[in-house]
C-alpha positions, 0 to 999 in steps of 0.5 A, a space after each residue: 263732846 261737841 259741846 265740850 268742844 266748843 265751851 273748852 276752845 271759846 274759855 281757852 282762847 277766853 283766858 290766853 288769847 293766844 291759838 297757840 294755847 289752843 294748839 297745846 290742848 289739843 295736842 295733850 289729847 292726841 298724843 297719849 291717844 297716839 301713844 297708847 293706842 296700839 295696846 288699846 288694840 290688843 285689849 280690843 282683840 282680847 276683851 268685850 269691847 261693850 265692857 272696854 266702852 262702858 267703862 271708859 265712858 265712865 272714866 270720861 263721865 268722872 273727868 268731866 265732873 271735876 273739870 265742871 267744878 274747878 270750872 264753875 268755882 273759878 278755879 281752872 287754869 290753862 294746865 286743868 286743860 293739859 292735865 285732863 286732855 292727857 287723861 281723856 286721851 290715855 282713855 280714848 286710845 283704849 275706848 275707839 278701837 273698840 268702838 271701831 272694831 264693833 261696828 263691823 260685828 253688828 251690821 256685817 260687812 255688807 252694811 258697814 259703809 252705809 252704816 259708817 255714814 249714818 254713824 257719822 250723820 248722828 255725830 254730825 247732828 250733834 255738831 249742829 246742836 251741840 254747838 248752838 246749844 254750848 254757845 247760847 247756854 254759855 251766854 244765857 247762864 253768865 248774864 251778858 258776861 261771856 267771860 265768867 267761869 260760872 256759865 261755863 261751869 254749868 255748861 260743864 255740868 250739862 255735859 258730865 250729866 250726857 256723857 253719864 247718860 251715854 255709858 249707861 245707855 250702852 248697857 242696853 247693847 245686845 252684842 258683847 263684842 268678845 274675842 273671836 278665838 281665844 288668844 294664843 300668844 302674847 300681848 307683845 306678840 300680837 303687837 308685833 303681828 299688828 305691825 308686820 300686817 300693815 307693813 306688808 298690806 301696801 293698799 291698807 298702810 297707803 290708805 292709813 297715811 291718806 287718813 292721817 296726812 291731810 287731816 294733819 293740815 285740813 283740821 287747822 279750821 276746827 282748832 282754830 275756829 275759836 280765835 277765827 270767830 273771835 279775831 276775824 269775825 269778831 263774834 262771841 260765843 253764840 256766835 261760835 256755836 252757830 258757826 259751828 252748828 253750819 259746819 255740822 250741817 255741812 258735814 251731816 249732808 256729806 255723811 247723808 250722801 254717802 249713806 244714800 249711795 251705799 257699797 257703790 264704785 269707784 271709791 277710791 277716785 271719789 276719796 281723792 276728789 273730796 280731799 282736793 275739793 276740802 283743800 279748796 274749801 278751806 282756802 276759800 273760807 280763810 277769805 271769808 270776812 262776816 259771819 254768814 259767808 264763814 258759815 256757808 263756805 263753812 258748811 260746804 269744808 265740813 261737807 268735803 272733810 266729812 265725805 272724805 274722812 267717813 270713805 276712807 275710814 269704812 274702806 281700811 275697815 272692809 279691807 281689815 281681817 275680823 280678827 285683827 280688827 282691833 290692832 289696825 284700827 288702833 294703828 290707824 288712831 296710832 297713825 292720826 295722833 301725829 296730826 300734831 306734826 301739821 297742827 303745830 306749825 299752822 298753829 305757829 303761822 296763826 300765832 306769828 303771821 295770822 290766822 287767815 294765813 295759818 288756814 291758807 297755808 293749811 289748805 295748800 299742804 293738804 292738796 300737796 300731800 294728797 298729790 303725792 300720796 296719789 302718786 306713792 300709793 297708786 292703787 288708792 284710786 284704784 279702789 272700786 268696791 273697797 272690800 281689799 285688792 280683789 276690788 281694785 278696778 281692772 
C-alpha cells in the first residue's frame, strides 16, 4: 500500500500537475469507504471476519493488476485513478471493519493497546521501505526517464504480486473470527442499533469526532506531499520516496513508544498533547525549504500523528462492547471518511495560494478543532486507563 501510494501520488502529479487532481483521488477512496462502510459493519458482526478479509484482498489483489497494465502500456488516465479508487474504497469499507473488530479477539483486551502500536509499528516499516523502494525502482526501471509509464508499471506489477501474497498469507490465521451469537434481528435493525449506541455513549462518540476532525486537516502533509517535494523541494521520485521513508521512521518510533509504555494513564491528556504537538509539526515543516529539514521536521509530524492516531483508535475500541465491535469501528471509518470536508479546502489554498500556505492553514485548523473538542467533550482528557467511563481519573 505504501508503495502504491507513493508510485500512484508521483504518476498523478506527473500527469496534471495540479494538487488538486491529487485531492479528487483520494477522495474517490474515502468517500465509497465512508458510504458504505456502516453495512461493512453489520457483515463484520455477522460473518468470519478471516473470510470477509481474504476475499477482499483479493478484489484489491485483482484492481491492482489491471491498473498495472493499463500502467505499464501507456494507457492510463487521470479517471483510471477515480474509477479504481472508488472500487478499493467500496472494498475497504467491508475489509477494515473486520480487520479492527479481530484484533481485539486475538490478543484480549488487556494486550490490545500494545498490540495496536506494534500493529501500526509494522505499517509504519512499510512506510520506511515502501517508499524508498517505489521511488528508487521507479527511477531505476525508466532509465533516468521518471516520466514513463513503464517504470511505474512494474513498480505496479510488484505491488499486485505483495498484495496477492498478503491474502494468501491470511489463511494461515487460526482464529475465524465468527459471530459471537447468532443474529436475531435484522441488518437494518442492527444498524439502526449501531447508531443509537454512539449517540447515547457521549465518551465514545466525543472520541470518534476527536479521530475524525484534525485528521481532517492534519493529513494535508501526506496528500500533498508529491507536489510539496516536487514544487518546494524540487525533488523526483527518489527523493519523494526518501521523504516518505523519514515520515515512516518518525511514525514507527511513536508507535514503538506507545507499545513500550503499554495499558499506562492518563491517556486522554496524552492524545490531546500529541494532537497540539502534530498541529505544530506540521506548521514548521510548511517553512522547511531543502530536502533534509523536510525529513527531520517530517519524521518528527508523522511521530505526534502517529502517537495521536494509534491512542485514540485503541482507546474507542477498549470502550466499544465485543458484540458491536464491528458496527462502531465502521462508524468510526463512516465518521473518517468525511476527511474530504478539511481535504478539499486545503487542497483549494494549494491550488490557488500555494502548497506552503495550504499546510500552514492545515496545521492552524488542526489546533482549533482540537481546542474546542476539548471543550465539548470534556471527559476525553479525563480518560485514564482507557477501558470506558469507569476509568475516567477521579
Amino acid at each position: 500500500m505504501q508503495m502504491l501510494n507513493i508510485a500512484r501520488g508521483w504518476l498523478i502529479y506527473d500527469m496534471t500537475e495540479s494538487p488538486m487532481a491529487l485531492t479528487w483521488v483520494m477522495l474517490s477512496f474515502m468517500l465509497p469507504s465512508a458510504l458504505f462502510s456502516i453495512a461493512g459493519g453489520v457483515i463484520a458482526d455477522r460473518m468470519s471476519k478471516k473470510r470477509i478479509m481474504i476475499v477482499s484482498q483479493m478484489l484489491n489483489a485483482v484492481a491492482t493488476f489491471i491498473l498495472a497494465y493499463i500502467t505499464f502500456i501507456g494507457e492510463v488516465t487521470f479517471w483510471h485513478f477515480i474509477v479504481l479508487g472508488v472500487f478499493n474504497g467500496a472494498v475497504g469499507s467491508v475489509s477494515m471493519p473486520a480487520r479492527f473488530a479481530i484484533l481485539p479477539e486475538v490478543v484480549g483486551d488487556e494486550n490490545l493497546v500494545n498490540a495496536t502500536a506494534l500493529q501500526t509499528s509494522t505499517y509504519n516499516l512499510s512506510r520506511i521501505l515502501g517508499p524508498v523502494l517505489a521511488g528508487g525502482l521507479i527511477a531505476f526501471f525508466a532509465a533516468g526517464d521518471t516520466n514513463s509509464t513503464y517504470g511505474v508499471g512494474l513498480v505496479f506489477f510488484l505491488i499486485f504480486g505483495l498484495v496477492l501474497l498478503s491474502a494468501l498469507l491470511i489463511i494461515f490465521l487460526e482464529h475465524n473470527g465468527d459471530p459471537h451469537s447468532e443474529p436475531t434481528t435484522s441488518p437494518l435493525e442492527d444498524v439502526r442499533e449501531g447508531f443509537r449506541f454512539v449517540r447515547d455513549d457521549k465518551l465514545i462518540l466525543g472520541l470518534m469526532i476527536l479521530g475524525f476532525a484534525p485528521s481532517a486537516f492534519g493529513n494535508a502533509v501526506n496528500f500533498l506531499l508529491p507536489a510539496f517535494n516536487q514544487d518546494v523541494l524540487g525533488g523526483g521520485p527518489d527523493d519523494l520516496g526518501i521523504l516518505s521513508a523519514g515520515m515512516g521512521f518518525g511514525a514507527l518510533a511513536g508507535s514503538m513508544l506507545l507499545a513500550r509504555l503499554g495499558d499506562f494513564s492518563g491517556k486522554g491528556r496524552l492524545m490531546l498533547q500529541a494532537a497540539f504537538g502534530w498541529s505544530v509539526a506540521i506548521a514548521l515543516f510548511s517553512l522547511t525549504g531543502n530536502l533534509y529539514t523536510a525529513i527531520f521536521v517530517g519524521a518528527f509530524t508523522a511521530f505526534f500523528h502517529n502517537l495521536f492516531g494509534s491512542l485514540n483508535m485503541s482507546v474507542t475500541q477498549l470502550a466499544a462492547p465485543r458484540y458491536i465491535h464491528g458496527r462502531v469501528m465502521s462508524l468510526t471509518m463512516m465518521i473518517h471518511g468525511l476527511m474530504p470536508l478539511g481535504v478539499i479546502p486545503v487542497g483549494a489554498v494549494a491550488e490557488f495560494v500555494g502548497i506552503e500556505a495550504a499546510l500552514m492553514f492545515g496545521a492552524a485548523m488542526l489546533a482549533l478543532i482540537v481546542c474546542l473538542l476539548n471543550v465539548l467533550f470534556p471527559g476525553i482528557k479525563q480518560i485514564d486507563k482507557g477501558h470506558h467511563q469507569a476509568d475516567l481519573d477521579p
